[in-house]
Backbone and ligand atoms as CSV (ligand in chain L), in Angstrom:
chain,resi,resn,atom,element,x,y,z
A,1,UNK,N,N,82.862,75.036,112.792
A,1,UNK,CA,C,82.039,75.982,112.040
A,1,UNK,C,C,82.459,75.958,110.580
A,2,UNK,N,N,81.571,75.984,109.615
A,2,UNK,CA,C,81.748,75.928,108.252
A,2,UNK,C,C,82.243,77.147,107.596
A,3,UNK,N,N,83.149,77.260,107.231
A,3,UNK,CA,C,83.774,78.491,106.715
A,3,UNK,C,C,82.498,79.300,105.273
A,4,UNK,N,N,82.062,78.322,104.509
A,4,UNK,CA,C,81.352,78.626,103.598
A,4,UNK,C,C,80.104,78.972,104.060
A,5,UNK,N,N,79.722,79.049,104.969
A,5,UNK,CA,C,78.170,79.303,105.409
A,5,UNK,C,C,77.494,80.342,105.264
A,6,UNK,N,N,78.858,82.022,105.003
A,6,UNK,CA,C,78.194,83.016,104.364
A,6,UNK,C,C,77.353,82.567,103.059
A,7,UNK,N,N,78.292,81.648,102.249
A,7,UNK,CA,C,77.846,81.603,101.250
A,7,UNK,C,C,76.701,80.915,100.580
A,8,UNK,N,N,75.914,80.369,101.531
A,8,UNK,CA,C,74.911,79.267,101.689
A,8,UNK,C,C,74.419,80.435,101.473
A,9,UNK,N,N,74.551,81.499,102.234
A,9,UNK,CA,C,72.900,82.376,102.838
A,9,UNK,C,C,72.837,83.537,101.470
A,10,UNK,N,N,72.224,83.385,100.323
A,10,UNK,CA,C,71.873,83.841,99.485
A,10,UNK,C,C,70.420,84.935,99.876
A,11,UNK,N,N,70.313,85.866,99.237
A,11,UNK,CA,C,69.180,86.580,98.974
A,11,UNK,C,C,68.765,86.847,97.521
A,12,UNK,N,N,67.787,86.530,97.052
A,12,UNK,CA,C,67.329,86.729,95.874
A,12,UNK,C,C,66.600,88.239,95.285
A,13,UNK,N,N,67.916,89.145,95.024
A,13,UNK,CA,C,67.013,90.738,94.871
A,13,UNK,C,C,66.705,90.877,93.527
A,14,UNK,N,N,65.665,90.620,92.853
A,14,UNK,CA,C,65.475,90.559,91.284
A,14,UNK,C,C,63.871,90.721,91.732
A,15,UNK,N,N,63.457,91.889,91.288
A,15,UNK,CA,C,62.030,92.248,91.024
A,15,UNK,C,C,61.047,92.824,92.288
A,16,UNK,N,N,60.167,91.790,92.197
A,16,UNK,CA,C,59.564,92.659,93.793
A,16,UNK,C,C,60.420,92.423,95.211
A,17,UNK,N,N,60.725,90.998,94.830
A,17,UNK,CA,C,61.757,90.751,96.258
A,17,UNK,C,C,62.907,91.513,97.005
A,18,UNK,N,N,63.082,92.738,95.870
A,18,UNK,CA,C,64.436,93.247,95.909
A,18,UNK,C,C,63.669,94.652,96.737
A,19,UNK,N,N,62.510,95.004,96.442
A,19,UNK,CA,C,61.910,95.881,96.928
A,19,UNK,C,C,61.536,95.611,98.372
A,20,UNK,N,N,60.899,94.985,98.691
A,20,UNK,CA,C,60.422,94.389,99.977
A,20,UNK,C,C,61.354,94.262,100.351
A,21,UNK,N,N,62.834,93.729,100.239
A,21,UNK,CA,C,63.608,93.741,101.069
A,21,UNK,C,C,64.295,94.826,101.609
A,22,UNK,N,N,64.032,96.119,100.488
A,22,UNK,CA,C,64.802,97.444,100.983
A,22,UNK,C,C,63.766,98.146,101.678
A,23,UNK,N,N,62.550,97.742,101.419
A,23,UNK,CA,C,61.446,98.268,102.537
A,23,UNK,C,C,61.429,97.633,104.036
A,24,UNK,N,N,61.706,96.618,103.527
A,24,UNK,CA,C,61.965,95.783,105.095
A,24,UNK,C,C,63.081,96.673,105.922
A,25,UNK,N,N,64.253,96.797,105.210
A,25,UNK,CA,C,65.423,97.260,105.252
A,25,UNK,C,C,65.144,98.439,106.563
A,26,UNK,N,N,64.215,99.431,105.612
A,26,UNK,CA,C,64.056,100.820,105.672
A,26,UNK,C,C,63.180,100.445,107.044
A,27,UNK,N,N,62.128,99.684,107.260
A,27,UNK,CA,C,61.522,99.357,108.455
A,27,UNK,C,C,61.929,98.941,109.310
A,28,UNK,N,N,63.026,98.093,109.840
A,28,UNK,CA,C,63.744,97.928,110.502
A,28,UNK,C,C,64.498,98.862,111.428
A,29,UNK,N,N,65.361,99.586,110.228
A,29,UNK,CA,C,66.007,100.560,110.747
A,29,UNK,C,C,65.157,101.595,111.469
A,30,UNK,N,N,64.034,102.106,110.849
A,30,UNK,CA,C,63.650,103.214,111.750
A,30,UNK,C,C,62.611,102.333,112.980
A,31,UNK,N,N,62.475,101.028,112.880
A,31,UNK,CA,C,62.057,100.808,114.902
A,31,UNK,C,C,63.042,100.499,114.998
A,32,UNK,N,N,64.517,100.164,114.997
A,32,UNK,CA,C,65.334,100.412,116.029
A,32,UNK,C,C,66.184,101.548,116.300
A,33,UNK,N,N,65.399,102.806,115.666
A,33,UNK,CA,C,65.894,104.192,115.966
A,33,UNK,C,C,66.866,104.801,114.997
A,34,UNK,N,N,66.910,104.013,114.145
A,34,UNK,CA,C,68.065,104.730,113.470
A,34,UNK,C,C,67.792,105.229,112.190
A,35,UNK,N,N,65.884,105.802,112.184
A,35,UNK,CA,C,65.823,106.333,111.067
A,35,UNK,C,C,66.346,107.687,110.209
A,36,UNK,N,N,67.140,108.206,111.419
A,36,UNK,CA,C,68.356,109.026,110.196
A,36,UNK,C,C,69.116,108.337,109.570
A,37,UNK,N,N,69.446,107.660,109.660
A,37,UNK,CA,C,70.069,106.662,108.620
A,37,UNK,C,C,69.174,106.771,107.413
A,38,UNK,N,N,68.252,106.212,107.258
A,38,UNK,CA,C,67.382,106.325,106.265
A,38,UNK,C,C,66.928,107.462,105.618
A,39,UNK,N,N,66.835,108.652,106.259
A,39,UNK,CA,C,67.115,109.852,106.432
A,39,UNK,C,C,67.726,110.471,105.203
A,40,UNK,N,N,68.728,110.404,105.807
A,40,UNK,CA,C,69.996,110.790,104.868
A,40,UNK,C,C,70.517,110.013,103.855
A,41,UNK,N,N,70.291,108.775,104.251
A,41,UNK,CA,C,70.290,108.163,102.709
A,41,UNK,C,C,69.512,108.958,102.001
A,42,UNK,N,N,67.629,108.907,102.021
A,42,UNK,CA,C,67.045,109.400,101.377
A,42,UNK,C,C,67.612,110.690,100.639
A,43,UNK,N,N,68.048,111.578,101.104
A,43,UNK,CA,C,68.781,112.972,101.304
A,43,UNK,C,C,69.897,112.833,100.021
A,44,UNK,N,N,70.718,111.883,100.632
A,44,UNK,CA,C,71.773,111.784,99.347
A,44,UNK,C,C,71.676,111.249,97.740
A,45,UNK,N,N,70.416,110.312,98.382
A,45,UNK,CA,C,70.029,109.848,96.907
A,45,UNK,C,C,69.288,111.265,96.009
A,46,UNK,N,N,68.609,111.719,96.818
A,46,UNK,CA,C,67.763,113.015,96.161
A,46,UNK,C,C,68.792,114.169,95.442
A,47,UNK,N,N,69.750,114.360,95.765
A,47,UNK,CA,C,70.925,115.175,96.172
A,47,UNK,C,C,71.528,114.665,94.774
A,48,UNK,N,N,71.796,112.863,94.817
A,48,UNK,CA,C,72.605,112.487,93.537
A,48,UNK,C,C,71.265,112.396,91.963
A,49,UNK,N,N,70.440,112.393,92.196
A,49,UNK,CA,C,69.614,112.710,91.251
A,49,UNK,C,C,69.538,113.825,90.839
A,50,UNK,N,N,69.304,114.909,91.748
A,50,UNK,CA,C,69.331,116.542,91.272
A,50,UNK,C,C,70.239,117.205,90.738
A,51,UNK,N,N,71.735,116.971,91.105
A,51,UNK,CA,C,72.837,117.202,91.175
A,51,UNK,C,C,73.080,117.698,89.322
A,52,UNK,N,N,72.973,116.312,88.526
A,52,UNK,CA,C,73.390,116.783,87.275
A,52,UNK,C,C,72.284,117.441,86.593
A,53,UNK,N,N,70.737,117.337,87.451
A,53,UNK,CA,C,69.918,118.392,86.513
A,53,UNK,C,C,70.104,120.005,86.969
A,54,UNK,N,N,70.301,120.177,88.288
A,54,UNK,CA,C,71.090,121.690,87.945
A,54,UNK,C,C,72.146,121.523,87.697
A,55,UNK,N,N,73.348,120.995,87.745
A,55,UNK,CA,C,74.516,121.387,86.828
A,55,UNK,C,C,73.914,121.293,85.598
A,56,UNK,N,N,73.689,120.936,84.741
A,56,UNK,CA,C,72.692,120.980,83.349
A,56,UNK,C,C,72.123,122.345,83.029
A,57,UNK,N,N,71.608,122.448,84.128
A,57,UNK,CA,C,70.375,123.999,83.698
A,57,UNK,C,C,71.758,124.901,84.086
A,58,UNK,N,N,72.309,124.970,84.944
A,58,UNK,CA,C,73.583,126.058,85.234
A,58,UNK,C,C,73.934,126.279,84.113
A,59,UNK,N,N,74.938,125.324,83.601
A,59,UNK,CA,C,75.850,125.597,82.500
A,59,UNK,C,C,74.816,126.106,81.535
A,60,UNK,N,N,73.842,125.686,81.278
A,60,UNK,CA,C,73.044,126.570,79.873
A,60,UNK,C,C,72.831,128.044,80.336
A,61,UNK,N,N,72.863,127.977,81.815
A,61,UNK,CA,C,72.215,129.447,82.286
A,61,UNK,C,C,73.819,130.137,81.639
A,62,UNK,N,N,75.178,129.891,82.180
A,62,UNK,CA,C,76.046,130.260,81.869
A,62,UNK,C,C,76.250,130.664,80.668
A,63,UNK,N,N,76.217,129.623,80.000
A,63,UNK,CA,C,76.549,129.588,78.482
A,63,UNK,C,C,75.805,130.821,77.955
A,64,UNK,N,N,74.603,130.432,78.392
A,64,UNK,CA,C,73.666,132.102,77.225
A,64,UNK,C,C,74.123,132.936,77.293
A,65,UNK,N,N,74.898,133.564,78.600
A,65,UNK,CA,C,75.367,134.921,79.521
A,65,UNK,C,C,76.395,134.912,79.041
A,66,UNK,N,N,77.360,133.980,78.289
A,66,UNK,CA,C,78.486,134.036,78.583
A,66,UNK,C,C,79.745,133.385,77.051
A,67,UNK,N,N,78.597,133.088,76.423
A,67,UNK,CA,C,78.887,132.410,74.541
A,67,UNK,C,C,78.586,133.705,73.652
A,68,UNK,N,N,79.463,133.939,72.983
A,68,UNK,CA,C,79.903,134.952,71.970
A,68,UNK,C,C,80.116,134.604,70.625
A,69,UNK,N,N,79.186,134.934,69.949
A,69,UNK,CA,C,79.387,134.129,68.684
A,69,UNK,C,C,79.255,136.027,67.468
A,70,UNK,N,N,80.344,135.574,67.044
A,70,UNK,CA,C,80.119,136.470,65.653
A,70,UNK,C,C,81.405,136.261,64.569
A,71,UNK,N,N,81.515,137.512,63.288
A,71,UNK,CA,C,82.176,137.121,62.906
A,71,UNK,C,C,83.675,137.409,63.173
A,72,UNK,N,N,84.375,136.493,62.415
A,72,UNK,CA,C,86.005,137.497,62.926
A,72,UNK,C,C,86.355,138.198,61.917
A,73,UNK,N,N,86.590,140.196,62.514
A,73,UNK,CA,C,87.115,141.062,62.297
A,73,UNK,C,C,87.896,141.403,61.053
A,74,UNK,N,N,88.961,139.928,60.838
A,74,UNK,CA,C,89.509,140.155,59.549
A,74,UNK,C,C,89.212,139.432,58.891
A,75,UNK,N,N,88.638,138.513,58.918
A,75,UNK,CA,C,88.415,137.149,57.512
A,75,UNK,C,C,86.824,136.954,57.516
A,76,UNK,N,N,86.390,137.567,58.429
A,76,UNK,CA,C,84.774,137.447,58.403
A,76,UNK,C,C,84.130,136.030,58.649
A,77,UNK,N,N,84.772,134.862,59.047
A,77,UNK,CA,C,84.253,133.531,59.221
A,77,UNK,C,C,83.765,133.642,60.349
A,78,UNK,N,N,82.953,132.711,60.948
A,78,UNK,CA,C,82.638,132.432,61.890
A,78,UNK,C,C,82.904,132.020,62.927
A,79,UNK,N,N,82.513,132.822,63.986
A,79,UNK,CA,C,83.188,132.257,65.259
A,79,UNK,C,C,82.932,132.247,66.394
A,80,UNK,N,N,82.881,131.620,67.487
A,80,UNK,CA,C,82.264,131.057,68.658
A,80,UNK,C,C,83.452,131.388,69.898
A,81,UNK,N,N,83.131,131.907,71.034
A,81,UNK,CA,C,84.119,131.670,72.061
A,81,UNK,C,C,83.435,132.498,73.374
A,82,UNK,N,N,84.167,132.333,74.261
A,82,UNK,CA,C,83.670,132.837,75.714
A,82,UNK,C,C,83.989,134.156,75.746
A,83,UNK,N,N,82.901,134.974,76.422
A,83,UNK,CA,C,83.443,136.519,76.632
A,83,UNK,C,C,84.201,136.604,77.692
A,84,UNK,N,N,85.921,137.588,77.436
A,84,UNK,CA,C,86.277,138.019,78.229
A,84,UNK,C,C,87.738,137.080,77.621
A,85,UNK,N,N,87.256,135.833,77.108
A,85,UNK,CA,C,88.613,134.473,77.037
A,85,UNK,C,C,89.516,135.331,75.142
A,86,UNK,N,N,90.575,135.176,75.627
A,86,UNK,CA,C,91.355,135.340,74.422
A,86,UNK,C,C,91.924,134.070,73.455
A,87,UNK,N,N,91.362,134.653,71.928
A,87,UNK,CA,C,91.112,133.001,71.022
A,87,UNK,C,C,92.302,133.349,69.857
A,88,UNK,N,N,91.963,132.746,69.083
A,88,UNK,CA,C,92.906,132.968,67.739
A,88,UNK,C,C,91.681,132.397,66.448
A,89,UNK,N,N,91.839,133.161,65.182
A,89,UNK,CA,C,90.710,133.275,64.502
A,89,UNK,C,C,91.291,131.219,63.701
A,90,UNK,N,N,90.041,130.464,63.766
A,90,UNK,CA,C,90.470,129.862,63.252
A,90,UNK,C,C,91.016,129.291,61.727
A,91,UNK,N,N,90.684,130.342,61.014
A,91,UNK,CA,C,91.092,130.514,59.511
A,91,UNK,C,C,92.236,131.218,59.059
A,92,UNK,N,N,92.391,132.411,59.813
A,92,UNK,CA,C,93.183,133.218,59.814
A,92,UNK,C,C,94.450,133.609,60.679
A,93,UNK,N,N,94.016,132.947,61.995
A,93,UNK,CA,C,94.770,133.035,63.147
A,93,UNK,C,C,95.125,134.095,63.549
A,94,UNK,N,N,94.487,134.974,63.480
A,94,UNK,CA,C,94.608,136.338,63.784
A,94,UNK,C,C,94.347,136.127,65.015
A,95,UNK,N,N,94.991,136.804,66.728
A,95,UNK,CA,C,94.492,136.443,67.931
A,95,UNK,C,C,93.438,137.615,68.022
A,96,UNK,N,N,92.266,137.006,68.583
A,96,UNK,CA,C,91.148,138.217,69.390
A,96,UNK,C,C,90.899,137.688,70.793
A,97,UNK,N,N,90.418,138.535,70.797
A,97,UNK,CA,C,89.378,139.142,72.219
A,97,UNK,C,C,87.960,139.179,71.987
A,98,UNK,N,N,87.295,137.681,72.849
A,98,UNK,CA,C,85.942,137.530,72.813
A,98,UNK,C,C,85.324,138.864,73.489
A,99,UNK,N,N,84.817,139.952,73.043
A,99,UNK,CA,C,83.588,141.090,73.634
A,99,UNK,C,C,81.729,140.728,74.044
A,100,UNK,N,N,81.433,141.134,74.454
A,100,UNK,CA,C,80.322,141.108,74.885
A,100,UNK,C,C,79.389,141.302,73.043
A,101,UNK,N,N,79.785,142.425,72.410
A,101,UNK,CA,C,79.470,142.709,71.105
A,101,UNK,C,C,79.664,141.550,70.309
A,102,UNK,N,N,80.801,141.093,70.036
A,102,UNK,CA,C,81.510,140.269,69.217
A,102,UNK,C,C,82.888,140.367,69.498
A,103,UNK,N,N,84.064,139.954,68.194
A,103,UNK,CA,C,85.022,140.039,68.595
A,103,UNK,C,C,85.755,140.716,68.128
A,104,UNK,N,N,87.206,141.447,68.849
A,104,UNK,CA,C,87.870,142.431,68.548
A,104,UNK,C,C,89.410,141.690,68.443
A,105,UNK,N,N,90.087,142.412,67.396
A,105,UNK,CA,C,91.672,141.748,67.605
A,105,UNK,C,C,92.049,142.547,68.768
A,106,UNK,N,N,93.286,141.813,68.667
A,106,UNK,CA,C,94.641,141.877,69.840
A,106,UNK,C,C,95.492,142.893,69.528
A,107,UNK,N,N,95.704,143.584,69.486
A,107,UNK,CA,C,96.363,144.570,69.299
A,107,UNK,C,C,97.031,145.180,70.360
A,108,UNK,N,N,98.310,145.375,69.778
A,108,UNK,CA,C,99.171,146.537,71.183
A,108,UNK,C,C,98.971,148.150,71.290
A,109,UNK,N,N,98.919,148.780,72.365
A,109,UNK,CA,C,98.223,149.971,72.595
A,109,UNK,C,C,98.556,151.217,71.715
A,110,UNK,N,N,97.441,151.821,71.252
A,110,UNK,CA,C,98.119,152.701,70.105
A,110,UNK,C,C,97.881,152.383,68.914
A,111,UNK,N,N,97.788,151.053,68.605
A,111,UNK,CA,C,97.635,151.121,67.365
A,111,UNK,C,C,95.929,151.296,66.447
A,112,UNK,N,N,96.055,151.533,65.853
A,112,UNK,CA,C,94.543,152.437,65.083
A,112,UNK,C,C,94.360,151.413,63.857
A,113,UNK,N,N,93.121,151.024,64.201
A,113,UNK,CA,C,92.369,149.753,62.833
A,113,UNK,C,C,92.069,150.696,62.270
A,114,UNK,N,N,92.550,150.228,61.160
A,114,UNK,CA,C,91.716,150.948,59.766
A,114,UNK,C,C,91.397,150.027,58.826
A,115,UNK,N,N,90.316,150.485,58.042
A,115,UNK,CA,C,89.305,149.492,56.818
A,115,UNK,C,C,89.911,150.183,55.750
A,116,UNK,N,N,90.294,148.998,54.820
A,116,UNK,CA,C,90.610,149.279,53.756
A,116,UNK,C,C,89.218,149.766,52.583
A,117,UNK,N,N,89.275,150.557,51.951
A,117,UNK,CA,C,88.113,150.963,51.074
A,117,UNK,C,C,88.597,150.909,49.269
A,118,UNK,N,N,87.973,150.432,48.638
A,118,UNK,CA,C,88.184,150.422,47.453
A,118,UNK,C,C,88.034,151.466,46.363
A,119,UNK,N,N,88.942,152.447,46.082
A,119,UNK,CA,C,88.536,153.738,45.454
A,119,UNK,C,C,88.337,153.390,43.977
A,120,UNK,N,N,87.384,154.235,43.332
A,120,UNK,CA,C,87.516,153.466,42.242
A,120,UNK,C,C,87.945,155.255,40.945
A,121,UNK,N,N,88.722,154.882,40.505
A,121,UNK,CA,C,89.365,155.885,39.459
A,121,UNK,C,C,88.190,156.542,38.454
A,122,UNK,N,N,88.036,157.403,38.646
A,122,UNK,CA,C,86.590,158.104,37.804
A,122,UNK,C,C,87.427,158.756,36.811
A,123,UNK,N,N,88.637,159.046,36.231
A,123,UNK,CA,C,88.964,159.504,35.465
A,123,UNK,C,C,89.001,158.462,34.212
A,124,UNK,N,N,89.237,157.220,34.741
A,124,UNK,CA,C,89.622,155.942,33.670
A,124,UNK,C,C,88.298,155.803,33.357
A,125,UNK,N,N,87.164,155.657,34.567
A,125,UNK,CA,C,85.595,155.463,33.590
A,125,UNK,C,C,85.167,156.730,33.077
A,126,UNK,N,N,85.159,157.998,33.153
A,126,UNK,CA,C,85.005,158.732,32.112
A,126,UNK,C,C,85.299,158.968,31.046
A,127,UNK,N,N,86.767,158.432,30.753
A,127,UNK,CA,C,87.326,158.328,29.399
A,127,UNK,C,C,86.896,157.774,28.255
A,128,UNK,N,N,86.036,155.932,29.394
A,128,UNK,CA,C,85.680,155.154,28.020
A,128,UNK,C,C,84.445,155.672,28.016
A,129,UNK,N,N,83.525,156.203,28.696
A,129,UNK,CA,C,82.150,156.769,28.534
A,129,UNK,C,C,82.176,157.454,27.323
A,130,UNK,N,N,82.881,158.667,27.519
A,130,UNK,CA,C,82.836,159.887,26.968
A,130,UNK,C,C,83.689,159.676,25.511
A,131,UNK,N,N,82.544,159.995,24.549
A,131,UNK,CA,C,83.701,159.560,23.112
A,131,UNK,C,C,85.431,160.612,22.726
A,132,UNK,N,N,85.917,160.414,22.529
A,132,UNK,CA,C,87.164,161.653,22.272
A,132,UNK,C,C,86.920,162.175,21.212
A,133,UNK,N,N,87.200,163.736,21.326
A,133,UNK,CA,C,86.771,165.137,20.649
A,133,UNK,C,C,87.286,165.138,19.412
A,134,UNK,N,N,87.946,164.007,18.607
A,134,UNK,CA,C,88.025,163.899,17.595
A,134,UNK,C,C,87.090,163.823,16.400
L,1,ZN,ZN,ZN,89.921,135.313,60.778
């Protein structure tokens, strides 16, 4: 027996031939009963096609529900992160806390944010307004 004789026996799958032969394939199998086979192939192929278009639509479903974008608290830049995930500002590095709102720093309990406000001295602009009583 010729050891090479697998290799004689070529099939040519390039174009329609390649089709007809997996139809043949597919015909075969189900008259000799074993069209679950085919079955479930079918099944898995459908399965590996669908697969990354809902993971696709998921994650966007996620993402909308679940991407937090505003500014950060102390430096006012912009910023992106997951609600609920704890980030660090990237300009400032201040650590926050992604909120549903936007984002809030890190802070240990007790302590009280306060906004700085800019007072402005009305005695110094009245002075130069107002000529002196001389
Ligand atoms: Zn910042």
């Amino acid at each position: 027996m010729n050891p090479n004789r697998s290799n004689q026996l070529q099939l040519n799958f390039s174009g329609l031939g390649c089709w007809v032969a997996i139809l043949g394939a597919i015909w075969l199998l189900g008259a000799v009963g074993l069209g679950w086979v085919v079955k479930s192939l079918a099944v898995l192929v459908v399965l590996a096609l669908a697969a990354p278009v809902l993971g696709f639509v998921g994650l966007r479903f996620w993402l909308r529900r679940n991407l937090v974008q505003g500014p950060c608290p102390v430096c006012n830049s912009a910023l992106t992160g997951i609600k609920g995930a704890e980030t660090a500002c990237l300009s400032c590095g201040t650590p926050l806390r992604a909120e549903a709102d936007g984002f809030a720093r890190l802070t240990e309990a007790g302590t009280i944010d306060v906004t700085a406000v800019d007072v402005v001295d009305i005695t110094a602009e009245t002075q130069q307004i107002l000529p002196d009583g001389d």
